[in-house]
C-alpha positions, 0 to 999 in steps of 0.5 A, a space after each residue: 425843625 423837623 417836616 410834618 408828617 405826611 398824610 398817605 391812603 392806603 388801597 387793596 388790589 382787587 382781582 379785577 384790577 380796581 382799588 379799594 380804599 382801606 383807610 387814610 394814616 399819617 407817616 411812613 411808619 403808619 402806612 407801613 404798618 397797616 400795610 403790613 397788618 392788611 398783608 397778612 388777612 388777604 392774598 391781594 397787593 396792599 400798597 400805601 401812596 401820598 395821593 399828591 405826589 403819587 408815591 407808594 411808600 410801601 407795599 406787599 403781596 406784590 406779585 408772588 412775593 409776601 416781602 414789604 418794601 419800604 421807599 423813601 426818597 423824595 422831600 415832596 411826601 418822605 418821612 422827614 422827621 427823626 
């Protein structure tokens, strides 16, 4: 049986270096996607992480770079399921 999918916050990178919280989804598939979308309305980063664990499963606007980067890896907050 396939692991639930995980639940994962995504943030915005203010200029002061503060985090604003844009919304909470569920799997890697969502978190990306909203990433992505946010991405492309503001010139800040936008990263998605498991808040239990840490992890940033997706980000862009990182540095110069406009590219998403996708992460998955660990059992403790990966999108298992097929």
């Amino acid at each position: 049986m396939p692991e639930p999918e995980r639940d994962y916050d995504v943030f915005q990178k203010l200029s002061d270096g503060g985090d604003l919280w844009q919304c909470s989804v569920k799997g890697v598939a969502a978190a990306s996607e909203v990433v992505r979308k946010l991405g492309r309305v503001t010139k800040n980063e936008v990263f998605a992480m498991c808040i239990s664990t840490a992890e940033i499963v997706a980000r862009t606007n990182e540095a110069k770079e406009r590219s998403i980067e996708c992460h998955r890896g660990t059992a403790s907050c990966a999108n298992t399921s097929s």
